[in-house]
Each structure stands twice: as C-alpha cells, then as structure tokens.
C-alpha positions in Angstrom: 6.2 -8.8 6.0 8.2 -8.4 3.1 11.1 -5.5 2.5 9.2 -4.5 -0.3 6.3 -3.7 1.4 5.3 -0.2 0.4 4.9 0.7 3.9 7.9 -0.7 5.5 9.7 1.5 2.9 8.1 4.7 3.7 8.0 4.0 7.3 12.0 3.4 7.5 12.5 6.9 5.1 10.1 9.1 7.9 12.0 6.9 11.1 15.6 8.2 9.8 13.2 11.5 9.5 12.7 11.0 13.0 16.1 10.2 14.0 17.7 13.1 12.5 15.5 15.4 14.1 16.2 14.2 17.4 20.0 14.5 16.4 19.6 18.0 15.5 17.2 18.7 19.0 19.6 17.8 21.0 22.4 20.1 19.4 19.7 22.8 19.8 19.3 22.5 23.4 22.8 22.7 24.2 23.2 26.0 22.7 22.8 29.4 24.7 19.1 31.2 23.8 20.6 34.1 23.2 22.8 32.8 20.0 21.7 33.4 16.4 22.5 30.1 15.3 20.1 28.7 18.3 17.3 30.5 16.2 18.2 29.5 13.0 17.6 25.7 14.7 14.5 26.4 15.8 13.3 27.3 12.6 14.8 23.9 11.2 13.0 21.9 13.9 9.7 23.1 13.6 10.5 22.7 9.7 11.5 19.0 10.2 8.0 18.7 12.5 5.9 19.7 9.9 7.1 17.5 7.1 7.2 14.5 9.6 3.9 14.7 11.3 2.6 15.3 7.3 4.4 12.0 6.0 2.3 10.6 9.1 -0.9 12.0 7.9 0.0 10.4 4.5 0.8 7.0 6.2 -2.1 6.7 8.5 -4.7 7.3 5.6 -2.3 4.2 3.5 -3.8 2.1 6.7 -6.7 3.5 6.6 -7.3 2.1 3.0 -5.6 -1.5 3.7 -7.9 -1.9 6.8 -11.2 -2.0 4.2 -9.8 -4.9 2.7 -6.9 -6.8 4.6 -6.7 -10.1 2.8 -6.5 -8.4 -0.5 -3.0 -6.5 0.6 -2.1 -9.7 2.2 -2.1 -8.8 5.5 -3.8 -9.0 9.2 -5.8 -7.3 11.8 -2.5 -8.0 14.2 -0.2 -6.4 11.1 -2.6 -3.1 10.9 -2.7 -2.9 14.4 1.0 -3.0 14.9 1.0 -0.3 12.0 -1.0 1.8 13.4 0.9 1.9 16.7 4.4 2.7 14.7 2.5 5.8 13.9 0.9 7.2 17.1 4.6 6.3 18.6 6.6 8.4 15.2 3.6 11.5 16.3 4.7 11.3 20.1 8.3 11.4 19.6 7.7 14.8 16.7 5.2 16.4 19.6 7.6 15.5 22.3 10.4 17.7 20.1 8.1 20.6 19.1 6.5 21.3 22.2 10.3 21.6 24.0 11.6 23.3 21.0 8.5 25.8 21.4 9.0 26.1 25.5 12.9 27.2 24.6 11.7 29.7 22.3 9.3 31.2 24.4 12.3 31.5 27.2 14.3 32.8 24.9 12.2 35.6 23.7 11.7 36.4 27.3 15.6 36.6 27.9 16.1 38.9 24.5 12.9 41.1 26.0 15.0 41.6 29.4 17.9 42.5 27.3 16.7 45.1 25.3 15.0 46.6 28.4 18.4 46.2 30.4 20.4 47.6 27.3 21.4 51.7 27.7 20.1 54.3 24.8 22.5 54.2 21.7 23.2 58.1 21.1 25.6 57.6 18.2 23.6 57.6 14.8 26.5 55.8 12.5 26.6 53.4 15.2 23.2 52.1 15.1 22.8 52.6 11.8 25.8 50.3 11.0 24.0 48.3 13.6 20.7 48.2 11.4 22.5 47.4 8.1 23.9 44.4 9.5 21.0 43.3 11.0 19.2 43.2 7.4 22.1 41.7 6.0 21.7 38.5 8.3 17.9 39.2 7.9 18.1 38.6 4.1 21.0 35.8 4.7 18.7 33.9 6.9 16.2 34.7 4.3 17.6 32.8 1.5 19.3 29.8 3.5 15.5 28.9 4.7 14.0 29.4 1.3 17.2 27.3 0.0 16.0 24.2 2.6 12.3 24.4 1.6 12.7 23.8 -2.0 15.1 20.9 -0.8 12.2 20.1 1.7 9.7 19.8 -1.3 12.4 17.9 -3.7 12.5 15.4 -1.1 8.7 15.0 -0.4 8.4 14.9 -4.1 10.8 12.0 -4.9 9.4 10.3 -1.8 5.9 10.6 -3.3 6.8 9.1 -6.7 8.5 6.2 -5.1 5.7 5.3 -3.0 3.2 6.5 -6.7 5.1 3.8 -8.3 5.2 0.9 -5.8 1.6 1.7 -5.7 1.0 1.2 -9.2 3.6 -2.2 -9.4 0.6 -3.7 -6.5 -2.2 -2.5 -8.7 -0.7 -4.2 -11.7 -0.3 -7.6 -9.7 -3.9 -7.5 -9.2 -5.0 -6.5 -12.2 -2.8 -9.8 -13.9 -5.1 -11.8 -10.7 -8.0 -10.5 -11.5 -7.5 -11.4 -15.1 -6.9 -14.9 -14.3 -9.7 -15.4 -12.5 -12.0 -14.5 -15.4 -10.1 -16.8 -17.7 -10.6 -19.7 -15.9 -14.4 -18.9 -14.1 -15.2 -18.7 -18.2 -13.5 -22.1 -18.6 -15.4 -23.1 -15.8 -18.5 -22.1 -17.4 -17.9 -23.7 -21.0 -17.1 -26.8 -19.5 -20.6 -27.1 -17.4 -22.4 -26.0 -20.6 -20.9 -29.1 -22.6 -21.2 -31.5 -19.8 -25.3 -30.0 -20.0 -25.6 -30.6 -23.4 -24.1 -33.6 -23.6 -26.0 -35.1 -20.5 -29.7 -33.8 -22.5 -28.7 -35.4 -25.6 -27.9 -38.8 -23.8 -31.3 -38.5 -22.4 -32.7 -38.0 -25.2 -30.8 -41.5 -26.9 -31.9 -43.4 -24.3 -35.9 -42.2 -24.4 -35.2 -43.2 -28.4 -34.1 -46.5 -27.6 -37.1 -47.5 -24.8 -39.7 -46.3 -27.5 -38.3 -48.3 -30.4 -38.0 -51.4 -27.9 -41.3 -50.8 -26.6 -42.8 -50.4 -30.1 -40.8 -53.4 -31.7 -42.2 -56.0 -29.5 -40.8 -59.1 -28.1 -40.1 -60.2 -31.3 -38.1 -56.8 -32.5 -36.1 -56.8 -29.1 -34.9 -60.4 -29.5 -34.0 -59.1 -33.5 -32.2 -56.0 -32.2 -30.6 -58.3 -29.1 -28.9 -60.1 -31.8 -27.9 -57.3 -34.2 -26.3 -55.8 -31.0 -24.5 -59.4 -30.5 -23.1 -59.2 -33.4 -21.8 -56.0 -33.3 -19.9 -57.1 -30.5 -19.0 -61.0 -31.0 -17.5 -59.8 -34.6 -17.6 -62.5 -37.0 -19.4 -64.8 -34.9 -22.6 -65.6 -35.4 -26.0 -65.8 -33.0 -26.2 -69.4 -33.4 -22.9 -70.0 -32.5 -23.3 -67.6 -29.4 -26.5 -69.6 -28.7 -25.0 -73.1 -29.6 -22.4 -72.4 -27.0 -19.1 -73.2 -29.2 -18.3 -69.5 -28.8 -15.8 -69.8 -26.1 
C-alpha cells in the first residue's frame, strides 16, 4: 500500500507511541518501589496506556468503515485482515505494560503500608509539621508537572486528529472528482444512444417512403425513377448511353 495511506500514517505515529512506552516501562521497572520518581512513572505509563489503547479505538472503527466497501478505498480482504491484526497486536503489547505496571504498584503500596506500620511515633511537632509542608509542596509539584503533560497529551491527540481530518477530506475530494466523471460521460453515453434512436426511426421511416412511392408508381414509375437515380450517379451521361453500352 502506499506511504500515504491514511492508515499507515497513523499506525507508524501510535507504533513510536508504543515504542516509547516500552522505553519508559522498562526504566520504571528498574527503579526501587519505594522512590518518588518510581510513582511519578507510573502515573506516565498508565497515561501513555490510555491515549494508546484510545488511538486504537479510533483506528479499529477507520477499518471498520473500509471493510463496508473495500474496492472503493482500494484495498482487500487480505489488506483489512492484516490491519486488523496490527491492532489486536499494538492492544496486547499496551495490556501487557499496564497490567505489570499495575502489579508493581500494588507491591509497592504494600511495601509503603509495612513501612509506615514499621516506622516509630514522631513526638516532635516542628518536625512533622516541616514533614507535612514538604509533603504538600511535592504534592502541588507533582500536581502541576501532570496537568503540564495532559494538555501536551491533548495538543498532541489534537494535531494528530487534524492530520488524519485532512487526509480524510483529500480521499473524499478524489472521489468526489470520480464520481463527477462518471456522470459526465454516462450522460454522453446517453445523448449518443438517443441520436443513434432518432436517427435509426427516421431511416425507417425514408425507406417505408420510398417502398410506397415504388409500389404506387408502377412498373412504369420504377423504371422512370431507376433512370433518374442513374443519372444522378453516371453524371453527364445519359440512360441511353448506359443502356447502349458505350459508357465504359
């Protein structure tokens, strides 16, 4: 299939999608559970799930629409079938990643439970106080770095959309110009059966003329009209001559 094939395009954007958040899964799991930046991942890689599995969703319905009517996108039953398998393999590598991600957060809220349980009373006020104060502060940090990457999240999706909105529009347009050709010449089509209909009738209708003025003209009228045709074609010879036989 071509390069320019509106799926192809979208397929490569959510496979280096894919790619990246296998990168960052395997950074994850080679951090201790009990890190903050181990948690700050996590939140990134169920992120990077969502948006994934929801280009998917996007992509699968695109097939869905192509598989009504192949031969008008220019493609096959063997084409949508190896589409549809990309997909169902892109949704198995995402699951694969979010249900280990999931597992390591469970374990790790486990490990900060037996923590806190193993940790001794804090009797000094300022301390955990201070304690508290910096825990908002990377609280309200955290806070604005996520809402920071979803509005870059939803830039993304949005520029992504209008690409594929206006490769979209480019195939419609290329139909349209088909489908416009097509009437042109079926009406050409048409015109030129209607002439070759009326011109076919009004033959007929010469010919009937001529049998009944032979029939009612008579031996005598036919051999008349015989020679006026003759004459009209021999020129400026005459019927005698044509009957004498010196018209060579």
């Amino acid at each position: 299939m071509s390069a320019q094939d509106p799926f192809y395009i979208v397929k490569e954007e959510i496979q280096e999608s894919i790619d990246k958040l296998q990168s960052t899964f395997h950074h994850w799991d080679g951090i201790s559970p009990n890190r903050g930046e181990r948690v700050q991942l996590t939140k990134e890689l169920f992120t990077s799930c969502e948006s994934i599995e929801w280009q998917v969703d996007e992509l699968d319905k695109a097939i869905a629409v192509a598989a009504r009517d192949p031969a008008w996108y220019g493609i096959d039953e063997a084409e949508l079938e190896k589409r549809r398998r990309w997909t169902i393999t892109a949704r198995t590598q995402v699951d694969t990643v979010r249900k280990a991600v999931q597992a390591g957060k469970e374990q790790s809220n486990a490990f900060s439970t037996r923590q806190e349980l193993m940790r001794p009373p804090n009797d000094n006020p300022y301390q955990a106080s201070r304690s508290n104060q910096y825990e908002a502060q990377d609280n309200d940090d955290f806070m604005s770095s996520e809402s920071d990457r979803q509005m870059l999240l939803i830039k993304q999706q949005d520029e992504e959309l209008d690409e594929l909105s206006a490769s979209v529009q480019r195939i419609g347009g290329v139909g349209l110009t088909i489908h416009e050709e097509l009437t042109g010449q079926e009406k050409i089509i048409h015109d030129l059966g209607l002439d070759m209909e009326t011109t076919s009738n009004r033959l007929d209708f010469v010919q009937k003329k001529v049998a009944l003025v032979m029939k009612k003209a008579g031996a005598k009228g036919q051999l008349l009209m015989i020679a006026f045709l003759v004459h009209l074609i021999t020129g400026p010879y005459s019927f005698k001559d044509l009957l004498s036989g010196t018209l060579v």
